[in-house]
N, C-alpha and C positions, 0 to 999 in steps of 0.2 A: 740313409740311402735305401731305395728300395729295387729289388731286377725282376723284370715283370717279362715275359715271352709277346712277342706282337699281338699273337692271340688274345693275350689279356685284355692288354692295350686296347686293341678294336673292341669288345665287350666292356670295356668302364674308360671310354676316353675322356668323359666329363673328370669323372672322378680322381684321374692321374694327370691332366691337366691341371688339375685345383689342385694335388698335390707335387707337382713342380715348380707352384709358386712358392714353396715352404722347403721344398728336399729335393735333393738329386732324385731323378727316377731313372734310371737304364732298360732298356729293350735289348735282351740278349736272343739275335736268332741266329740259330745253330750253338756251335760249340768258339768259333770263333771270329763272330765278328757282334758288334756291341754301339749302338748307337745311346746318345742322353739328351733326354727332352728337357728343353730351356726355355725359361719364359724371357723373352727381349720386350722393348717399349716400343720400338721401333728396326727396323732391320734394314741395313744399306753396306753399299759392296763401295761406301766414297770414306778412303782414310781420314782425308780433312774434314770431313763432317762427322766423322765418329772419332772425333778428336776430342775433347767436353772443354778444353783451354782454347779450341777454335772458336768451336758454337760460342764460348763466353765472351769474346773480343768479336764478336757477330751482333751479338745480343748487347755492346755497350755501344757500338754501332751505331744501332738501329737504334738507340736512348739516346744518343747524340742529336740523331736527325732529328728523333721527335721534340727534343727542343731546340730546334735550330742551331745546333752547334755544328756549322757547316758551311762550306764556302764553294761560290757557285764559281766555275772555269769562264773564262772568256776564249768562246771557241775563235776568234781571231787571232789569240797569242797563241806561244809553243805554251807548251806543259810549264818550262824554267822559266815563262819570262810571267805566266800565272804565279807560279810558288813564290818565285822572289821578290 
């Protein structure tokens, strides 16, 4: 873990980016407040999609369809008189 002052930070932002993909880095400014720079792959504010057991029953889904394992509705029936 490394605690770097913003000042830092803004003069080697390459450099402590490349090293938050390896270690914690902390930006301490002042005396009491403390922010930690993260590397994400992606970043979203949706729980069900940052679920990884959603995306996975998404992803077997979508492997379903591409081989046809899938059944087309007849929009003239209900939904129950499709399933049954």
């Amino acid at each position: 873990m490394v605690i770097i002052s913003p000042s830092e930070l803004r003069g080697n932002l390459k450099k402590y980016l490349d090293l938050a993909e390896k270690e914690r880095v902390i930006i301490q400014r002042g005396k009491s407040e403390m922010f930690e720079l993260t590397k994400k792959d992606r970043i979203s504010e949706d729980d069900y999609f940052d679920n990884p057991e959603n995306l996975k029953i998404i992803e077997e889904g979508i492997t379903d369809i591409k081989k046809g394992n899938f059944q087309t509705l007849d929009p003239k029936k209900s939904l129950w008189e499709n399933i049954l």
